[in-house]
C-alpha atoms as one frame of an Amber mdcrd trajectory, in Angstrom:
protein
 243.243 205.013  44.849 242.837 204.117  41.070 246.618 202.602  41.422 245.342
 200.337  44.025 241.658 199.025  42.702 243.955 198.371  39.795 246.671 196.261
  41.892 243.669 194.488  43.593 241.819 193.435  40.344 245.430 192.291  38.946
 246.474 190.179  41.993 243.083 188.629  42.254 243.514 187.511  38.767 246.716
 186.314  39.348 246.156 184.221  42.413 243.286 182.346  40.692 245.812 180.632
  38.902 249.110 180.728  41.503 249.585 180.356  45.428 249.080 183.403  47.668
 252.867 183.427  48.760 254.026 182.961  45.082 251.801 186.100  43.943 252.892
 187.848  46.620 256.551 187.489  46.382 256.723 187.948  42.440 254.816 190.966
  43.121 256.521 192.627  45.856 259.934 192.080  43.858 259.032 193.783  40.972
 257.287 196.528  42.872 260.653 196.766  44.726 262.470 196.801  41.230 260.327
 200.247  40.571 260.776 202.012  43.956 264.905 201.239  43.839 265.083 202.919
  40.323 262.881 205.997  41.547 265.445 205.720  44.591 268.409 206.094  41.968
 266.769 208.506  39.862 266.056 210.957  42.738 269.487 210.528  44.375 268.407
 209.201  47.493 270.911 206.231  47.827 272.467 207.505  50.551 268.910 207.218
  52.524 268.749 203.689  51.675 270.566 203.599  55.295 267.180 204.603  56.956
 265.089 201.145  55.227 265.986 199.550  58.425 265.400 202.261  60.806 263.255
 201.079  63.830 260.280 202.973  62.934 260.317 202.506  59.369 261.316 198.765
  59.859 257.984 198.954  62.516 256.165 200.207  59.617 257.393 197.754  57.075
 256.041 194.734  59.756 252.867 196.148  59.909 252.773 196.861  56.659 253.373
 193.106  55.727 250.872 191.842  57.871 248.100 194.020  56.889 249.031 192.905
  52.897 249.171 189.057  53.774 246.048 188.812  55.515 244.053 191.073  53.055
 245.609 189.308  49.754 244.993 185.961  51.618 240.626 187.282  51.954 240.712
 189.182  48.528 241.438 185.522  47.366 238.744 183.327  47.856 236.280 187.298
  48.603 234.151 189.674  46.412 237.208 192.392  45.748 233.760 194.741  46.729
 233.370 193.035  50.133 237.016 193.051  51.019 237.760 196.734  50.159 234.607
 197.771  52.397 235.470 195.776  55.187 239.264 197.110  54.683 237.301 200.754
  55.070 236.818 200.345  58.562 240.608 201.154  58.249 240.510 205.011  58.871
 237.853 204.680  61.855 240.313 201.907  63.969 243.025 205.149  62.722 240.762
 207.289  64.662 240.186 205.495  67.690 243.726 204.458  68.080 244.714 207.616
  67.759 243.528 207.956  71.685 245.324 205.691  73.732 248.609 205.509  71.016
 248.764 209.494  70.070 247.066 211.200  72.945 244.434 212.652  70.884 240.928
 213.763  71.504 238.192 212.469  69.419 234.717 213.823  69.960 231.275 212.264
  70.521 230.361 212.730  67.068 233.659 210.474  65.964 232.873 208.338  68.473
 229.316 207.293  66.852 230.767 207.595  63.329 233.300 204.801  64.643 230.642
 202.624  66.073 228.331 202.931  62.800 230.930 201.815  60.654 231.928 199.318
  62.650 228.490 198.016  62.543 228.520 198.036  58.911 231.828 196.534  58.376
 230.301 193.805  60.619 226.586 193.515  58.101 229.196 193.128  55.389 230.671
 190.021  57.018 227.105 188.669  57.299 227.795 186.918  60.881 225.003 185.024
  61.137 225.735 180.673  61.320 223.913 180.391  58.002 225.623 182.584  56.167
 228.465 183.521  57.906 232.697 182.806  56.742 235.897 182.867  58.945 237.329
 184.511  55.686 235.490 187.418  56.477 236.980 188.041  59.882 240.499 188.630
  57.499 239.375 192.076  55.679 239.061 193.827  59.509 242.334 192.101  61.189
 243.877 193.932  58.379 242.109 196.584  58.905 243.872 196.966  62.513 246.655
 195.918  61.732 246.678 198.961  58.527 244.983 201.435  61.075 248.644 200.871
  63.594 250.661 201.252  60.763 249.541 204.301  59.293 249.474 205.659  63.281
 253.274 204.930  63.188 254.118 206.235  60.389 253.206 209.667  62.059 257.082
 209.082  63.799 258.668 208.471  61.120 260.806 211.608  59.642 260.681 213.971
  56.665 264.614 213.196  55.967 263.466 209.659  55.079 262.248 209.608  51.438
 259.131 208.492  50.556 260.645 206.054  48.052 262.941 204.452  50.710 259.982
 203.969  52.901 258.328 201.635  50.607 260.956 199.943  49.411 261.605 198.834
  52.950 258.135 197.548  53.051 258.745 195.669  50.101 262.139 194.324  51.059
 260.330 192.804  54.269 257.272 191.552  52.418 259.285 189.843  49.711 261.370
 187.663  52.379 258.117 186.734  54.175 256.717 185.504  51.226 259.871 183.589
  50.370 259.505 181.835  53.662 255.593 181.302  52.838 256.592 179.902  49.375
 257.899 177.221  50.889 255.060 175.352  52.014 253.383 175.968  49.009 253.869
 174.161  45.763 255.438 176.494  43.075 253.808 176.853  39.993 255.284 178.487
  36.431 252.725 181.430  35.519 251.529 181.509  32.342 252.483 185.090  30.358
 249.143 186.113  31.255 249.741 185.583  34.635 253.280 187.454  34.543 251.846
 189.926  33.114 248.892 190.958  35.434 251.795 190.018  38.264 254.360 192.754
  36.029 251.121 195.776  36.233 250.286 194.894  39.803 253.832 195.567  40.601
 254.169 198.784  38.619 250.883 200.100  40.048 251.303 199.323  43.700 254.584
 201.036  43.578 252.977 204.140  41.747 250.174 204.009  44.156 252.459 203.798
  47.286 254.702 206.823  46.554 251.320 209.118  45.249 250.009 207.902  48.885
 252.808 209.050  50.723 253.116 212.340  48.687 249.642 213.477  49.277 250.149
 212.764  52.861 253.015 214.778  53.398 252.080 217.574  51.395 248.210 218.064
  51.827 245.914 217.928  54.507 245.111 214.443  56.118 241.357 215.611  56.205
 241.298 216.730  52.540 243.705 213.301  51.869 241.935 210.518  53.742 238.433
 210.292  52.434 239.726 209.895  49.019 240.568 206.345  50.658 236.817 205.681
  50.045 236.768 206.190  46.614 238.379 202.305  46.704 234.966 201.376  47.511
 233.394 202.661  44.240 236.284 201.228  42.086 235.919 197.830  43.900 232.403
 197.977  42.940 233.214 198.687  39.301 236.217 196.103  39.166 233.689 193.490
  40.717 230.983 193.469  38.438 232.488 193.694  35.106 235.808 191.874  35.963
 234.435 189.553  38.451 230.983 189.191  37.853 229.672 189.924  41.768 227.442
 192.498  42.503 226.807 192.984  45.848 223.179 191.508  47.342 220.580 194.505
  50.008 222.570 193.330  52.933 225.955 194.024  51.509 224.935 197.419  49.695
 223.725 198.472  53.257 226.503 197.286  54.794 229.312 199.737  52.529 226.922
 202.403  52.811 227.503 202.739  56.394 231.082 202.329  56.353 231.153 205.138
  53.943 229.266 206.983  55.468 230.496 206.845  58.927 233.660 207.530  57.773
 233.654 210.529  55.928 231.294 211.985  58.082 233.646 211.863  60.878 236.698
 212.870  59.018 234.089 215.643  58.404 233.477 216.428  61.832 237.529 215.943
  62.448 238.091 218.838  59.677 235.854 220.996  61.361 237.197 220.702  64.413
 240.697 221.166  63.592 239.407 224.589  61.466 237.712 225.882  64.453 241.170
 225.309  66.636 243.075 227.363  64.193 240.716 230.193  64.115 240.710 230.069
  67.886 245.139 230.465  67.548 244.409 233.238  65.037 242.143 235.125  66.726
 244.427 234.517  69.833 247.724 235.960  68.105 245.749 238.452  67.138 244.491
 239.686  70.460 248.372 239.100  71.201 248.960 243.068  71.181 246.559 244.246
  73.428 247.059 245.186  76.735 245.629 244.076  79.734 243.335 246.763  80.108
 242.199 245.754  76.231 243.989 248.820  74.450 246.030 248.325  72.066 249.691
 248.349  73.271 251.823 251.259  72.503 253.954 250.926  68.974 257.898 250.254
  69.039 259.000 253.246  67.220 260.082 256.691  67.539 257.812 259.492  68.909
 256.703 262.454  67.569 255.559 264.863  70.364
């Protein structure tokens, strides 16, 4: 999380001075440049066959669109108001989850969803006065982040993590070649190479730690680290930026942080309670019906 409130603050800096699809591209290729030597240190050339795999080429889609629509609002946003509204990320996980996975989510989840929905939606400020289409962009990424991280659950363990994102960043590097074009190139300055040159590194970093934790700890243990964003984005904001958020705004993130760890929470719990229901059913596994124990496998001794 402290790889990625870095790669925000860097690629906001950088597109105040270059176009979105310029940013984007330089980025992406020098992020790619990282993940490729990882790839060759680690000796997973061979897997570079799976970067086009259907799932992980699904992935890399999704993956593209959710980073072109959120770079596009972290732009011309508060990086504090664009992270939040990016929050509602793991609650769309949730409730897609249903209909795409076949899982059960409880009526606890359920109002944790709707809650910080409703805050994503006082962060937007929707009201004629005071209301911006820009910050419709932060939650259509949102979505589109929530489908990509449920399809990522069918992608498998023989594909390294490394090749995984460095199909993302093969995809998101043509699309912003194609972008480029109707955008009018300009030469960054050193400075601006150089926050384009860390945003790279770190986004790579932060990619593979991602995908690591996720494969090797527990989702609930893993995912409300994903709010922690929120408190960098706050930090980056005001002494970077400037912005501090106004009542409305403040409200607004505390809902969506709220809502969502409380119901990754109530998802832990539940998930805790089914495996001491297993347990306690594999252990009642050697009784009889009657409720003795069943007879050992072994030898008698009359």
């Amino acid at each position: 999380m402290a790889m990625f409130v870095t790669h925000d603050t860097f690629l906001k800096l950088s597109l105040q001075e270059i176009p979105l699809g310029e940013a984007l591209g330089a980025r992406s290729l020098l992020a790619g440049v990282v993940l490729f030597l990882l790839i060759v240190r680690g000796g997973d050339l061979p897997a570079l066959r799976y970067a086009f795999h259907p799932r992980v080429a699904l992935r890399s889609s999704l993956d593209m669109l959710t980073t072109f629509v959120y770079v596009a609002a972290l732009a011309v946003m508060p990086i504090a108001s664009s992270t939040t509204i990016y929050m509602a990320t793991p609650l769309i996980t949730t409730a897609l989850a249903v209909p795409m996975l076949g899982e059960k989510v409880g009526w606890r989840s359920w109002c944790a969803i709707i809650i910080g929905f409703l805050g994503a939606v006082i962060v937007t400020r929707p009201e004629p006065s005071t209301f911006h289409i820009v910050a419709i962009l932060p939650l259509l990424a949102a979505f589109f982040g929530a489908v990509r991280d449920v399809s990522t659950r069918g992608i498998g363990m023989q594909i390294p993590g490394a090749v995984v994102g460095f199909s993302g960043t093969l995809v998101l590097c043509a699309t912003s070649a194609v972008f480029a074009l109707s955008e009018t190139w300009i030469m960054p300055s050193p400075r601006v190479l150089a926050y384009l040159a860390v945003a790279g590194i770190v986004f790579a970093v932060g990619t593979l730690a991602l995908v690591f934790a996720f494969r090797s700890a527990p989702v609930a243990s893993v995912s409300p680290m994903r709010y922690l964003l929120v408190l960098g984005a706050l930090v980056s904001g005001y002494f970077v930026f400037g912005d501090l958020p106004d009542g409305w705004t403040a409200i607004g993130m505390a809902l969506v942080v709220g809502a969502g760890l409380y119901a990754l929470q109530s998802e832990r719990q539940k998930s805790q309670a089914a495996r001491r229901a297993a347990a306690g059913a594999s252990g009642r596994g050697g009784a009889t019906a009657s409720g003795r124990p069943a007879p050992a496998c072994g030898p008698s001794h009359d």
